[in-house]
C-alpha positions in Angstrom: 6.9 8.1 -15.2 8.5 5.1 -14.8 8.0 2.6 -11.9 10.7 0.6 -10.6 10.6 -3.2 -10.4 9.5 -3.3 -6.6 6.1 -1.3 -7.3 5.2 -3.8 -10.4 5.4 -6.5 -7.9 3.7 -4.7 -5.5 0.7 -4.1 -7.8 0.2 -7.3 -9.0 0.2 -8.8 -5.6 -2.0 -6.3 -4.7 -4.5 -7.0 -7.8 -4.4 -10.8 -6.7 -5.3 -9.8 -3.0 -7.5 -7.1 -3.7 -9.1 -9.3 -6.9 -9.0 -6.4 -9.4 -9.7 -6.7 -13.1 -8.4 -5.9 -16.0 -10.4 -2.8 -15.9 -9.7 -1.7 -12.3 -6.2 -2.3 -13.5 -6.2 0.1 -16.4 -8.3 2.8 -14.3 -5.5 2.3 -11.4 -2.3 2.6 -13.8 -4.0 5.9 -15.1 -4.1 7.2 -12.0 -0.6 6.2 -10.9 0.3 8.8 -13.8 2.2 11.2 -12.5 1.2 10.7 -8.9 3.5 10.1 -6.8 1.9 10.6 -3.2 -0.9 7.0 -5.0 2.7 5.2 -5.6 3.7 5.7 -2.7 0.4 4.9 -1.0 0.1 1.7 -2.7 3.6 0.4 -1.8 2.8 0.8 1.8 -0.2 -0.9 1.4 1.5 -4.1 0.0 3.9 -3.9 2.3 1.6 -3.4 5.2 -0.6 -6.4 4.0 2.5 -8.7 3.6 3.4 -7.8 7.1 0.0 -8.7 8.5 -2.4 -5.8 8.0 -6.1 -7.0 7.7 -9.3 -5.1 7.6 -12.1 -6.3 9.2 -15.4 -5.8 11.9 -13.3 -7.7 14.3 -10.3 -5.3 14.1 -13.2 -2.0 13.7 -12.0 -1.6 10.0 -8.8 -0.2 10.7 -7.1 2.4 8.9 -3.7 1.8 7.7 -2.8 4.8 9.0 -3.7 3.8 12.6 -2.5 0.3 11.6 1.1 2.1 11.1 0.7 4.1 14.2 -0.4 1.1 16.7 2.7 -0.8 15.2 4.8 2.2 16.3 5.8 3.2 12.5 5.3 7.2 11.7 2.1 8.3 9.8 2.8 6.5 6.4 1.4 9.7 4.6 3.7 12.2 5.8 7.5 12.2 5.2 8.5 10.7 8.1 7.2 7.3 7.1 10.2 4.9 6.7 8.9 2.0 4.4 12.0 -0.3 5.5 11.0 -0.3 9.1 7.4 -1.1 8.1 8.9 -4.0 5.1 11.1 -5.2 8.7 8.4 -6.1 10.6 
């Protein structure tokens, strides 16, 4: 499967934030393979970080899921979930 451009990005800011090595790295690309429901998962995470989303005690650990619902965005695992509203805010 090949990943377009935006999800490479995505992943290495996500290995930055996250401070994944090279063999989280390798463990994560084989399980991107032919997976699209993870691809998908971890593009919303990016773009949920970059657009504030933080866990942490003081925020109860939230779920990105609630995360998306509290910020009035559609469950981001179903196929409702619009990833340019979320990439707007």
């Amino acid at each position: 499967m090949r990943l377009p451009t935006e999800f490479i990005d995505d992943m290495r800011y996500l290995r930055q934030r996250y401070g994944w090595t090279d063999d989280d790295a390798v463990q994560i690309k084989e399980a991107l393979r032919d997976c699209d429901p993870l691809v998908r998962f971890f593009s919303v995470l990016a773009a949920a970080h970059r657009a504030g989303y933080e866990q942490h005690a003081g925020n109860g650990f939230v779920r990105l899921q609630q995360w998306c619902l509290d910020k009035g965005l559609a469950d981001p695992f179903t196929s409702d979930f619009n990833l340019t509203e979320l990439e707007a805010l």
